[in-house]
N, C-alpha and C positions, 0 to 999 in steps of 0.2 A: 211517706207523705207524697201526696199527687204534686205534679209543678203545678198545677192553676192555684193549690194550697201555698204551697211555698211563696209565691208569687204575691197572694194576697195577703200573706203576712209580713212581706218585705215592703208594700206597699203601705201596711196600714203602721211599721213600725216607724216608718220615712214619716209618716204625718205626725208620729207621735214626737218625733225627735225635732221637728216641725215647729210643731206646739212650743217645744221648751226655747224657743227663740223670740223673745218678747218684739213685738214690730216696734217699741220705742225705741229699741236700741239697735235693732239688726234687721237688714232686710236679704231677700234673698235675690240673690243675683240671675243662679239659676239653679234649675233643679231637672236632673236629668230625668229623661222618662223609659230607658232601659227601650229601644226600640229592636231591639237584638231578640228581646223573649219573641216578638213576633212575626222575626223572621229570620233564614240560618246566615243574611249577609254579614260579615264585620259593619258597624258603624264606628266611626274616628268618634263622634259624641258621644259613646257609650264607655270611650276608655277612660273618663273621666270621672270623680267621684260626680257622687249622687247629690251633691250640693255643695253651691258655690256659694257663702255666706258674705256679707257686708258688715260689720263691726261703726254702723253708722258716728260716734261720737268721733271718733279718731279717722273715720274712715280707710278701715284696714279690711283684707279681705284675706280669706283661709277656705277651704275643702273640708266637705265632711263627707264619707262613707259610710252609709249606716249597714249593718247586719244584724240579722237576729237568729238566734239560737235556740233551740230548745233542750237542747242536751249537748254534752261534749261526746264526742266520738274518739274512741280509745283513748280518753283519759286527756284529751287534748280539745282546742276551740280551732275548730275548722271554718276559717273565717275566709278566707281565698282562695284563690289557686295560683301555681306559680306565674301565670301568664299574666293573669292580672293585678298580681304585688308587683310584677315586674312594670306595667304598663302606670300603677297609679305613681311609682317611684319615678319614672319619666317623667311623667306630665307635672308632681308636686317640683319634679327641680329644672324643668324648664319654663315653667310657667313662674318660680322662685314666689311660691305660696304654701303656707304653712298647711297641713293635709293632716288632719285628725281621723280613726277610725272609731265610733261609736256604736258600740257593741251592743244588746240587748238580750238580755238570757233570762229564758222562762217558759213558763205554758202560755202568757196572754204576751201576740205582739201588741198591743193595744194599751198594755199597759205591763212592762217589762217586770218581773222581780228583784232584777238585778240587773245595773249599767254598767259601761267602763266606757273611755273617753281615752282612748290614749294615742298619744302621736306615732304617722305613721314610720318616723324611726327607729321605733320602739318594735316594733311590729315587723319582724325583722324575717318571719314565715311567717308562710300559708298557714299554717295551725301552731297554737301556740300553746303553752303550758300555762296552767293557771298561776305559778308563779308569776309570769309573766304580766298579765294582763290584771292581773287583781292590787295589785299599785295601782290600777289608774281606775279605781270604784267611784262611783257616784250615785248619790239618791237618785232614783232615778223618775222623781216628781218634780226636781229641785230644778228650777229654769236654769239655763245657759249663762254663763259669766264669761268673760274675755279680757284678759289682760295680760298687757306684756308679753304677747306673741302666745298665750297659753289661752285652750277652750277647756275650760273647767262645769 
């Protein structure tokens, strides 16, 4: 797959995961814009997930990281690399905010086959076993829930 491909399916899966956030209940705080694909510098606001979520009723806030997949590679979800499991593990326990990774597997980023939603201590490598990750399934039409520190 080309990067301008990959790219604009990470894009259009971010809108989708987007979508599942009803604006009655949550707003978005921010939403990163990956400024790194279009240049080779480090940026400090890129090592943070792709979205910083608001939980407006209780006013709680949490990280989501979206990635999408189309297939597992060697049997495993290659969802990271080390640098940057290591960088989002910084930033969820210094910033002391709950960090979800929300996963997307399938042929359409636009509209996934398959979700997972699971927290990033759970998420323990860069590629993970489908053992792993398939405890934390979700419909993946079914809008966003939050409670009790958990993104469902």
């Amino acid at each position: 797959m080309k990067e301008d491909e990959s790219i604009e399916k990470g894009n259009d899966f971010e809108k989708y995961v987007v979508s599942l956030f009803d604006d009655k209940y949550f707003s978005i705080v921010q939403w990163s814009t990956d400024i790194t694909r279009k240049h080779d510098r480090f940026v400090e606001s890129d090592a943070g997930p792709d979205l910083i979520v608001r939980y407006l009723p209780k006013d709680e806030i949490f990280c989501v990281e979206c990635k999408f997949r189309s297939s597992l590679f060697e049997g495993k979800l290659q969802w990271s690399d080390p640098q940057k499991l290591k960088r989002y593990q910084v930033f969820a326990r210094e910033k002391r905010l709950p960090f979800f990774i929300v996963i997307g597997f399938g042929r359409d980023s636009s509209y996934p086959e398959r979700m997972f939603c699971m927290p990033l201590g759970e998420a323990k490598y860069p590629a993970l076993y489908p053992s792993v990750f398939e405890k934390f399934e979700r419909k993946p039409g079914k809008p966003f829930f939050w409670k009790n520190g958990v993104l469902k």
